[in-house]
PAPANU-16188 format. One record per residue (C-alpha): residue number from 1; x, y, z. Coordinates in nm, 2 decimals, m for minus. Example, Ala and Ser with C-alpha at 12.3 -4.5 7.8 and 13.67 -1.06 7.14 Angstrom:
2
   nr      xx      yy      zz
    1    1.23   m0.45    0.78
    2    1.37   m0.11    0.71
end
This chain:
447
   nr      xx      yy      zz
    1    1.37    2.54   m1.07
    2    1.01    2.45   m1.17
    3    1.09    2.39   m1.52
    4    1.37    2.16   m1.42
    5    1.17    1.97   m1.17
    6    0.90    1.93   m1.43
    7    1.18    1.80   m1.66
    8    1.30    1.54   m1.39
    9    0.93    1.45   m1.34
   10    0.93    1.33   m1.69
   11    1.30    1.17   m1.68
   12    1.18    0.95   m1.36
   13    0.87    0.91   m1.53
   14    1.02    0.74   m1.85
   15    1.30    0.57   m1.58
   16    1.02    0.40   m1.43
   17    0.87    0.30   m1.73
   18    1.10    0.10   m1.93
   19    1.21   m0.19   m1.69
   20    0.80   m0.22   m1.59
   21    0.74   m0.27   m1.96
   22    1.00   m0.54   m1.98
   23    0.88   m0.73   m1.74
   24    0.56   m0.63   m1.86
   25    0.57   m0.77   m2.19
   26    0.85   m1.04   m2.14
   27    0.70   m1.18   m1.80
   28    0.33   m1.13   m1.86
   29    0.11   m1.47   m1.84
   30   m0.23   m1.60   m1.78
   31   m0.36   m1.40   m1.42
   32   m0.29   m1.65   m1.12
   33   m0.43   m1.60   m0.72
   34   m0.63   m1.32   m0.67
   35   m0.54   m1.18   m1.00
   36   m0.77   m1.43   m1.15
   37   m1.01   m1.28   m0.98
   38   m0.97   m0.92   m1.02
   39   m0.91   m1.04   m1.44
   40   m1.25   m1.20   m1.43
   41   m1.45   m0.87   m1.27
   42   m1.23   m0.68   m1.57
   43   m1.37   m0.85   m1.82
   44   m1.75   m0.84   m1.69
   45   m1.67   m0.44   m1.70
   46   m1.54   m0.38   m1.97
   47   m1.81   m0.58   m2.19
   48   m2.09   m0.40   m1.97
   49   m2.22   m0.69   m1.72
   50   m2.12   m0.49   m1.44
   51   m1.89   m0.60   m1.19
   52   m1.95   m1.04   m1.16
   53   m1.75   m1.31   m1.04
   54   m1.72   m1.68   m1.10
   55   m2.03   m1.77   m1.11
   56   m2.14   m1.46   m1.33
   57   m2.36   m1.31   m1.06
   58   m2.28   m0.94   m0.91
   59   m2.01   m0.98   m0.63
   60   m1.80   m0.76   m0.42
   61   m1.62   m1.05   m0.23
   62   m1.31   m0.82   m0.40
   63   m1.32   m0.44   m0.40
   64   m1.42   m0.32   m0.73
   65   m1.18   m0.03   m0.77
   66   m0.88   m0.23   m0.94
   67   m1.11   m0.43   m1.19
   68   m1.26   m0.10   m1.26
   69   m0.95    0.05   m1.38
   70   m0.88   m0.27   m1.59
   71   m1.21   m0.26   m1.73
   72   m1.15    0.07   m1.90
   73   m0.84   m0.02   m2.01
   74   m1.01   m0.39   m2.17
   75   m1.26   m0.16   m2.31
   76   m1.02    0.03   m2.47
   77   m0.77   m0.22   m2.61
   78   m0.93   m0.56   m2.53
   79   m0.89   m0.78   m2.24
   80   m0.53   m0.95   m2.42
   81   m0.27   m1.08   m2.21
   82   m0.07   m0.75   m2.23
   83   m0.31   m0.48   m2.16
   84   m0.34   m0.53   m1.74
   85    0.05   m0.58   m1.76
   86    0.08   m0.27   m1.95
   87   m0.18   m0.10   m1.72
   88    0.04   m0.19   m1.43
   89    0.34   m0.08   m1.62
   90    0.24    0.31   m1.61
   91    0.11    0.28   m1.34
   92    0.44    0.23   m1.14
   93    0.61    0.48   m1.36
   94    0.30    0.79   m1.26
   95    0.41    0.62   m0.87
   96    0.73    0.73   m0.92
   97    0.70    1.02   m1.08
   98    0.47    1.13   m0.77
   99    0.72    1.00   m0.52
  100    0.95    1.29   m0.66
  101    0.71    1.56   m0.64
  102    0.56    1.49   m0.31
  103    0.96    1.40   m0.20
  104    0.97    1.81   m0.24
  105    0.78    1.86    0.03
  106    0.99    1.65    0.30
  107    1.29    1.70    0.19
  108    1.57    1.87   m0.05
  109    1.54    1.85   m0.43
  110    1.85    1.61   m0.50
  111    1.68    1.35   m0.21
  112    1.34    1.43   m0.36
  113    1.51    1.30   m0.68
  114    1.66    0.99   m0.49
  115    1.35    0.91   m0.39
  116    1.19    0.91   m0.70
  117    1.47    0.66   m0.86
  118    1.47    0.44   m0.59
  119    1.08    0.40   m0.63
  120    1.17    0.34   m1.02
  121    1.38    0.07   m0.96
  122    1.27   m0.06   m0.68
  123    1.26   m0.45   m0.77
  124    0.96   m0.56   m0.61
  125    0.78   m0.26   m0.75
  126    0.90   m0.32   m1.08
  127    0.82   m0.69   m1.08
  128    0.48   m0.62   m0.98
  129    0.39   m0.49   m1.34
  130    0.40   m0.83   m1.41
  131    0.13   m0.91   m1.16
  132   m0.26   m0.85   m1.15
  133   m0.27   m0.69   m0.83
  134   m0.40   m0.40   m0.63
  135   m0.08   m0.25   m0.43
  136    0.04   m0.03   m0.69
  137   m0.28    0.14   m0.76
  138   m0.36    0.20   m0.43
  139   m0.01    0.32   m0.36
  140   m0.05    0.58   m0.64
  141   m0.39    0.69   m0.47
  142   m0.29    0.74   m0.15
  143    0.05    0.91   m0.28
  144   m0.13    1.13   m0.47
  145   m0.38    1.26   m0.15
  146   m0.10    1.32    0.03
  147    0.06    1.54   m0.27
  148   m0.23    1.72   m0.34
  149   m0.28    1.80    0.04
  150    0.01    1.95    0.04
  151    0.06    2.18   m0.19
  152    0.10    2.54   m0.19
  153   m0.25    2.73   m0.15
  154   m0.24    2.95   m0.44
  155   m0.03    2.79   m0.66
  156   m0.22    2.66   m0.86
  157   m0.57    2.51   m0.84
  158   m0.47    2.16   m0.73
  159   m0.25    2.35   m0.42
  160   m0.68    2.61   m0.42
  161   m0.86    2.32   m0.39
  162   m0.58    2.05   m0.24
  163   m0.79    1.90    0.01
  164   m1.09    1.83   m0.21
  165   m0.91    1.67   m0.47
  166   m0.73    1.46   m0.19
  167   m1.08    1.33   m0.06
  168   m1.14    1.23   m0.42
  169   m0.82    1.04   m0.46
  170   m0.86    0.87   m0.08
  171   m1.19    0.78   m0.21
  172   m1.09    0.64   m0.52
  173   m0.76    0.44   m0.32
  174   m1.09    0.36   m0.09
  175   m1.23    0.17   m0.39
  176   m0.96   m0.02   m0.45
  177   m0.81   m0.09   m0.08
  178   m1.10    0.00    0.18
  179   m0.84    0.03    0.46
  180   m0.72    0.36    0.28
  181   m0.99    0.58    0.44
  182   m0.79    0.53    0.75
  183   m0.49    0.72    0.67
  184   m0.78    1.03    0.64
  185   m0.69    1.15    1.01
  186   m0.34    1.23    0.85
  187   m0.45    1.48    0.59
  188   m0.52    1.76    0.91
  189   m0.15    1.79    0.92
  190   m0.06    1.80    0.55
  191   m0.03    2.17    0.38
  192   m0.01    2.47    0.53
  193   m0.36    2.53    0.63
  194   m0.41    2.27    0.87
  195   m0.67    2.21    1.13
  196   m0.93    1.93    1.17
  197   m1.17    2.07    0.95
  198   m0.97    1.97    0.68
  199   m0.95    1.60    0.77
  200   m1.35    1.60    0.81
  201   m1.38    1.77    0.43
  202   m1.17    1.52    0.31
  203   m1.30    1.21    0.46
  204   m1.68    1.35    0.38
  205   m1.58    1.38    0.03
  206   m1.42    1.06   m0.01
  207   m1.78    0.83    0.12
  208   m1.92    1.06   m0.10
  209   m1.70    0.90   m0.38
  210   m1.77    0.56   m0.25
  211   m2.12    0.59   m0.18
  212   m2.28    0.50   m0.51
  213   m2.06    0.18   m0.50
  214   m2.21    0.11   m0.15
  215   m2.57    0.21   m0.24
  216   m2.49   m0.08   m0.58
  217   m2.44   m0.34   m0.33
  218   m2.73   m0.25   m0.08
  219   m2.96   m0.30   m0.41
  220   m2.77   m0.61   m0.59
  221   m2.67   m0.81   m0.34
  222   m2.81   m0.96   m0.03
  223   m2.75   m0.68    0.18
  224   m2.52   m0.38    0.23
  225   m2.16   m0.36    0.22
  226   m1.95   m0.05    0.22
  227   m1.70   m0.14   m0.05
  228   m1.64   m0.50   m0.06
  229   m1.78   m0.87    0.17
  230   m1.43   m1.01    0.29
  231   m1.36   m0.79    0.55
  232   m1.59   m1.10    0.79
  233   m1.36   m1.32    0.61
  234   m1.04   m1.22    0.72
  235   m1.11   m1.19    1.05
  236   m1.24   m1.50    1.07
  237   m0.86   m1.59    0.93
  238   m0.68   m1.41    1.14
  239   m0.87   m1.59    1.43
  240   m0.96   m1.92    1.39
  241   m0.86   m2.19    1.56
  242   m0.61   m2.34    1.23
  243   m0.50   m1.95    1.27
  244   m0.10   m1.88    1.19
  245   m0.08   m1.53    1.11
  246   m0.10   m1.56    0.74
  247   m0.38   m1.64    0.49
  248   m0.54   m1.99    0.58
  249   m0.82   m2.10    0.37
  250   m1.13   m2.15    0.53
  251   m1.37   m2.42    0.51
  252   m1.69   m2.51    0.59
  253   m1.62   m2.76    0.87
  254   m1.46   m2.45    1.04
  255   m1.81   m2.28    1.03
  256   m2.05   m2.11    0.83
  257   m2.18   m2.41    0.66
  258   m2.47   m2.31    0.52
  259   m2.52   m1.96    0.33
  260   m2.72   m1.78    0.10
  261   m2.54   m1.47   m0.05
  262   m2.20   m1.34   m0.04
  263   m2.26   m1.06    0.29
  264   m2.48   m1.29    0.48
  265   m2.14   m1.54    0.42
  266   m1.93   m1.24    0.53
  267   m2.08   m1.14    0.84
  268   m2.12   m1.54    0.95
  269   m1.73   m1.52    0.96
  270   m1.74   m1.20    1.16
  271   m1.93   m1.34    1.37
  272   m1.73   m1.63    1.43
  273   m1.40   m1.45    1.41
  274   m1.55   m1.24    1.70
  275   m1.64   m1.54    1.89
  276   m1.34   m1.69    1.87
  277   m1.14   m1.37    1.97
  278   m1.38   m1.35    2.26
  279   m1.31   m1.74    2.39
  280   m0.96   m1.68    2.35
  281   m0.79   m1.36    2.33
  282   m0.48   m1.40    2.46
  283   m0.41   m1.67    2.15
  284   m0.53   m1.39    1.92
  285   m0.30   m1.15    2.03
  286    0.00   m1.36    2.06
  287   m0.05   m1.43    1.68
  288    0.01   m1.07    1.68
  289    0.39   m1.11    1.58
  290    0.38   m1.33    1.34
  291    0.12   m1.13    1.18
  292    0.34   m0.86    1.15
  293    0.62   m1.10    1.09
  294    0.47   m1.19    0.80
  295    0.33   m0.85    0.67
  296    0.73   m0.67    0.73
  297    1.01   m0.93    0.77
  298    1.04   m1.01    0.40
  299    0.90   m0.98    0.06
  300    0.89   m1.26   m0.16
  301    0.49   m1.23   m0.32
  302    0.64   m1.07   m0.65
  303    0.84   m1.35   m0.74
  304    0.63   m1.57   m0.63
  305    0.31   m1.44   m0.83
  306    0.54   m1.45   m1.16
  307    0.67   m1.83   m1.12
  308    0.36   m1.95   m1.04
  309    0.23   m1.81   m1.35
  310    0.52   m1.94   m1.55
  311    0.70   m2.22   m1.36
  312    0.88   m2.30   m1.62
  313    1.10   m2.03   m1.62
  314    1.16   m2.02   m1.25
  315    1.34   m2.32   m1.13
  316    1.35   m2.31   m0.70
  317    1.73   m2.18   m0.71
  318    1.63   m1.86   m0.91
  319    1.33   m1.84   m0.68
  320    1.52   m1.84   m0.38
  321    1.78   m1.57   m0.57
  322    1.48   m1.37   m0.62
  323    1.32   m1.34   m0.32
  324    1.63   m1.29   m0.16
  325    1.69   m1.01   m0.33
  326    1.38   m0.82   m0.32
  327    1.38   m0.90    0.13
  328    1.76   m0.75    0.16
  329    1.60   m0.47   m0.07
  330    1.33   m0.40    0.17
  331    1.46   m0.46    0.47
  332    1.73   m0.18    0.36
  333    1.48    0.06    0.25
  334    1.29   m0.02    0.60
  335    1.65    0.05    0.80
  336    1.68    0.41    0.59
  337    1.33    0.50    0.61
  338    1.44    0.49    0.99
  339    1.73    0.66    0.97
  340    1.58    0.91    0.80
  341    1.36    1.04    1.05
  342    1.61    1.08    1.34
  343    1.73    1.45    1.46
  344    2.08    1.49    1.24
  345    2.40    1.36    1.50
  346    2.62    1.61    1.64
  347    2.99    1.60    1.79
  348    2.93    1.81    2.03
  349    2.63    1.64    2.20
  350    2.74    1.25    2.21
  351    2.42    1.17    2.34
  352    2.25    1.25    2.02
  353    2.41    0.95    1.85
  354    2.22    0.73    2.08
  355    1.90    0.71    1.88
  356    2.10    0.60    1.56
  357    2.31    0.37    1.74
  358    1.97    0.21    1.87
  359    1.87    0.16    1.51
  360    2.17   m0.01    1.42
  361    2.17   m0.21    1.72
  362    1.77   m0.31    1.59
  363    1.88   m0.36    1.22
  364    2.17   m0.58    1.36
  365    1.94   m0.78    1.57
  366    1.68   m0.80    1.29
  367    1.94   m0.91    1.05
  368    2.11   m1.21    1.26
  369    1.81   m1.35    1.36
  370    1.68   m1.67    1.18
  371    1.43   m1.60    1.02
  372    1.53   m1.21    0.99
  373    1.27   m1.04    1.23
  374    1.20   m0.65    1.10
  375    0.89   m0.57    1.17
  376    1.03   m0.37    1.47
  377    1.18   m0.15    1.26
  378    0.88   m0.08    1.05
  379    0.64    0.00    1.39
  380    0.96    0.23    1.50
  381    0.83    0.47    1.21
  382    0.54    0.56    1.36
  383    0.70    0.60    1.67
  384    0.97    0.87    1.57
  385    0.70    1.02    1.40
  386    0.50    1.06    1.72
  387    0.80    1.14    1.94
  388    0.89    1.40    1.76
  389    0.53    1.52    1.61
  390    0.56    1.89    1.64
  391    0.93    1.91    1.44
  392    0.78    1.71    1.15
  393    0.42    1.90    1.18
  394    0.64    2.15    1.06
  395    0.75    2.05    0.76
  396    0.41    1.98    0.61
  397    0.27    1.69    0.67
  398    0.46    1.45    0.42
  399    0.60    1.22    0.68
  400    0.31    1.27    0.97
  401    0.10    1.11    0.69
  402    0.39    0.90    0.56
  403    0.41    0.71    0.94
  404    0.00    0.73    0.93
  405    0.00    0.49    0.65
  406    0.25    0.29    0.80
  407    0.09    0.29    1.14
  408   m0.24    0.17    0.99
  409   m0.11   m0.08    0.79
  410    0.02   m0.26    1.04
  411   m0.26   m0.22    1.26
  412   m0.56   m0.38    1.01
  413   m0.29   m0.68    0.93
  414   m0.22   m0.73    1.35
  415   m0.62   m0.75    1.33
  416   m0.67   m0.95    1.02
  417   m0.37   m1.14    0.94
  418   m0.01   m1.08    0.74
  419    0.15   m1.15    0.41
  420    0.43   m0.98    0.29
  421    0.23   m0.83   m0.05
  422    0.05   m0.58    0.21
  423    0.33   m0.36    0.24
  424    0.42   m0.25   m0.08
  425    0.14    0.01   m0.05
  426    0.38    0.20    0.18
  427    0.68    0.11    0.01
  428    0.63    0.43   m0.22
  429    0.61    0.63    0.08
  430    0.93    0.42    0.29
  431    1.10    0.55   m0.06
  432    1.07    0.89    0.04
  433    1.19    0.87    0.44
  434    1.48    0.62    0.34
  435    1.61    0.99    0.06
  436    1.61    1.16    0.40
  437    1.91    1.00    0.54
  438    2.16    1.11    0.30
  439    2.32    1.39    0.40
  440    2.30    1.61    0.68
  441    2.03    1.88    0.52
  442    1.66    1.72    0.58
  443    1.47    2.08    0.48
  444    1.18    2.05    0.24
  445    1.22    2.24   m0.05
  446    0.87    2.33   m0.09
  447    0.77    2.41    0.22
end
């Protein structure tokens, strides 16, 4: 069995890999939105200026983690246009090949295996090698925390020393999306050994892995920031009074005229998002739906990032194909993820079809409404999860830390604001509940 799941590793590895490629190479173009941005920082890396923006002074307006990865990989083969693409390119097919192994331990080997080929072809995910973005590689960091939390003590010395490595990795996924270090509560329910100690281990050794970064900016830039300055910024989004739900740009007539370095900028606009929160909560938190509207009801960023890099090739009617396709994709994953986590039905207890015929009621509703409204569904994860905690704490921790990242996720985009991007960090991890509901047989094979 080991050899053959290290053989299927490899398959869904090389799966993964070939369409990513294509699109890599075929749909690869100069880096648009924030990908100029994270392009830029690359560059300054890899030719040894250290991490600068724009202007070509030190910056961490962006976190550094992603440009840091591109950096070594300019350094290696040259900033070209096909080296971040390529980058991106393995890095979805290592996602999926994780999504299988840590699949094992939440479920049985031929849904592990689903799981890893719906994560391979995926569309969004595989259109994303394409784009200059962060959610793949902080996807891959937190799916790899959570596999090497749970693996067997003894095993080997990943499944020895599990939940040191996993601080590492959260630190690293920290780096690159600074929200990550809040899915660290989750890792005292993953493995056998559990117990709170292990979440405090973990999340000590993972500001250990972000300190130096932190002590960087404390000396560089006009004061300290713990990984990156827009944190004051989005707030201030998600709060202002031109405030929708979804990323506004702000201007200097809306406040914060007059700065003179990138953190002193930052906390201006945390200070004003505060104040504005404060003169007018109950507007704040009805922007809380669309918020999460627009974070889970769709997912359109992929093929928008490509055509507005090539516009050309994407006429409005094969945009609108496109982003259909990759929102009925993800809204079906969302509705199996679901499904996935409910007690199996039986005949003999009609009462237990209740909770499944409450999902289907909520997919129905969801999926008639205009625009489609699914967000619901995505917040029911967490609240399965927690319904039935002790059943799940049982099976190692995959799917406690599964609905953690979920559950935190939409809690920093109710605060901030949405966009629909933001949720293809969990998609990996939706991947591996959505296998679950095939089949009556939910037992983890590793555990």
């Amino acid at each position: 069995m080991i050899s053959t799941s290290r053989s299927f590793t490899v398959a869904v590895f090389f799966a993964a890999l070939l369409p990513r490629l294509y699109v890599a190479i075929a749909w690869a173009r100069e880096p648009v939105w924030d990908g100029h941005y994270y392009h830029i920082g690359a560059r300054s890396i890899a030719a040894g200026l250290g991490y600068v923006g724009t202007s070509g002074g030190a910056w961490c307006h962006y976190p550094v983690g992603y440009s840091a990865l591109l950096g070594f990989a300019y350094a290696i083969a040259g900033a070209g246009l096909y080296v971040g693409t390529v980058f991106n390119a393995l890095t979805g097919a290592f996602l999926a090949a994780l999504v299988y192994r840590l699949a094992r331990y939440a479920t049985s080997e031929w849904r592990a295996r689903a799981a890893g080929l719906v994560c391979a072809f995926y569309p969004g995910l595989v259109i994303y090698a394409a784009a200059l973005m962060t959610e793949p590689v902080a996807a891959l960091a937190l799916v790899a925390a959570a596999l090497a939390a749970v693996a067997r003590p003894g095993r080997s010395r990943v499944g020895r020393s599990g939940v040191v490595l996993a601080g590492v990795l959260l630190g690293l996924g920290t780096l690159v999306r600074p929200q990550s270090i809040l899915c660290a509560p989750a890792l005292a329910f993953c493995g056998r050994e559990r117990g709170w100690r292990r979440f405090a281990v973990a999340t000590g050794i993972a500001l250990v892995v972000v300190a130096p970064w932190t002590i960087r900016n404390c000396i560089v830039m006009d004061g300290c920031a713990f990984v990156s300055t827009n944190g004051g910024w989005n707030l201030a989004i998600g709060s202002f009074p031109r405030a929708t739900g979804r990323f506004a740009m702000l201007r200097g007539s809306d406040g914060c005229r007059v700065v003179t370095g990138q953190v002193q900028q930052d906390r201006c606009w945390f200070e004003h998002g505060v104040s504005w929160i404060a003169d007018d909560p109950r507007r704040w938190l009805g922007l809380v739906p669309d918020k999460l509207g627009f974070t889970f009801d769709h997912e359109s960023f992929p093929v928008g990032y490509v055509a507005e890099a090539d516009r050309d090739r994407w006429s409005p009617e094969r945009r609108t194909l496109g982003r259909g396709v990759l929102s009925w994709s993800h809204r079906a994953l969302l509705a199996l993820a679901v499904i996935g986590l409910l007690p199996k039905p039986s005949r003999k207890r009609p009462l237990s079809l209740l909770p499944l015929l409450f999902v289907f009621v909520m997919v129905w509703i969801g999926a008639m409404t205009e625009p489609a409204v699914f967000w619901p569904v995505a917040l029911a994860i967490p609240v399965i999860v927690a319904l039935r905690f002790r059943h799940f704490m049982q099976e190692g921790g995959v799917v406690i830390f599964a609905a953690v990242s979920v559950l935190t996720l939409a809690l920093t985009h109710a605060v901030f604001f949405g966009e629909d991007r933001y949720h293809l960090v969990v998609t990996p991890f939706l991947c591996v509940l959505a296998a679950r509901a095939f089949g009556n047989e939910r037992r983890a094979l590793e555990v």
